[in-house]
N, C-alpha and C positions, 0 to 999 in steps of 0.2 A: 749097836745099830740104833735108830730113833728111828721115833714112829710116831704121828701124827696121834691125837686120843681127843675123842669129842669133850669137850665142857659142859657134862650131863645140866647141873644145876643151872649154868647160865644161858644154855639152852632152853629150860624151863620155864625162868624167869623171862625171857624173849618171849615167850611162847603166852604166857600169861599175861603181860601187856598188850599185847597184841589180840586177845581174845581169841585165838588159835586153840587149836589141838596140835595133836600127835599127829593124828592122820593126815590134819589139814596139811601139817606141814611134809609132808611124806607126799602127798599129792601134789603139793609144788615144788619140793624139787624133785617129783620126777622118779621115786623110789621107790621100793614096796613099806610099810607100813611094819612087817617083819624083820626088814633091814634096819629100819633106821630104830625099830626097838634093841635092836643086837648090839647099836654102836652105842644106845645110851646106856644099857646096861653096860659098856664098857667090854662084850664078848667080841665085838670085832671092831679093828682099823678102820676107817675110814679111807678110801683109795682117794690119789688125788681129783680122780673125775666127781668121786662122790661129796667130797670137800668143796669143789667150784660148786657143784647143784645147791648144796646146803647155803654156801655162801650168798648164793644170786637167790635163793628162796627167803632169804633171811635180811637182805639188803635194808639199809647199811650198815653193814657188821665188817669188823676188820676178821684177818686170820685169828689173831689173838684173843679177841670176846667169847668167840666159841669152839676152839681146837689149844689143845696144851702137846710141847714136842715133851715126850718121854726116852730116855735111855731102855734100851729091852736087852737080855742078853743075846748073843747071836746063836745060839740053839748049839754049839760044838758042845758045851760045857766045859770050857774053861773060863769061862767070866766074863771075856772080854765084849768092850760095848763099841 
C-alpha cells in the first residue's frame, strides 16, 4: 500500500521563510492546529482533502516539495506492499 507522508523539515523551512507559524499555517489551510501537529510528527496521513488545503495554503508548492509517497505494509502481515 502507499501512503502520502508530510515533508516535516521542508515544511519548516517553508514556514520559516515565510515568517509563519504552525498555527498560522493550520489556520489557513483550514485545520485544527492538533492535526496538522500529528502529520508533522509523522503520527497521521495526511488524506487527500487535507493534502489540497496544505497545498493551496502553502502556494507555490508542487506535491513533491512537501509530501513524500511511502510503501506501508498492508496490515495482513504477510509483507506485502
Amino acid at each position: 500500500m502507499l501512503r502520502a507522508r508530510v515533508k516535516t523539515i521542508a515544511i519548516w523551512e517553508i514556514l520559516l521563510r515565510r515568517n509563519m507559524t504552525q498555527n498560522d499555517l493550520a489556520r489557513q489551510a483550514k485545520i485544527t492546529s492538533g492535526h496538522l501537529s500529528q502529520l508533522l510528527k509523522g503520527d497521521r496521513s495526511p488524506t487527500p482533502g487535507v493534502r489540497k488545503k496544505l497545498m493551496d495554503a502553502l502556494d507555490p508548492v508542487e506535491f513533491d516539495d512537501i509530501f513524500e509517497i511511502q510503501e506501508v505494509p498492508d496490515g495482513r502481515g504477510n509483507g506485502a506492499v
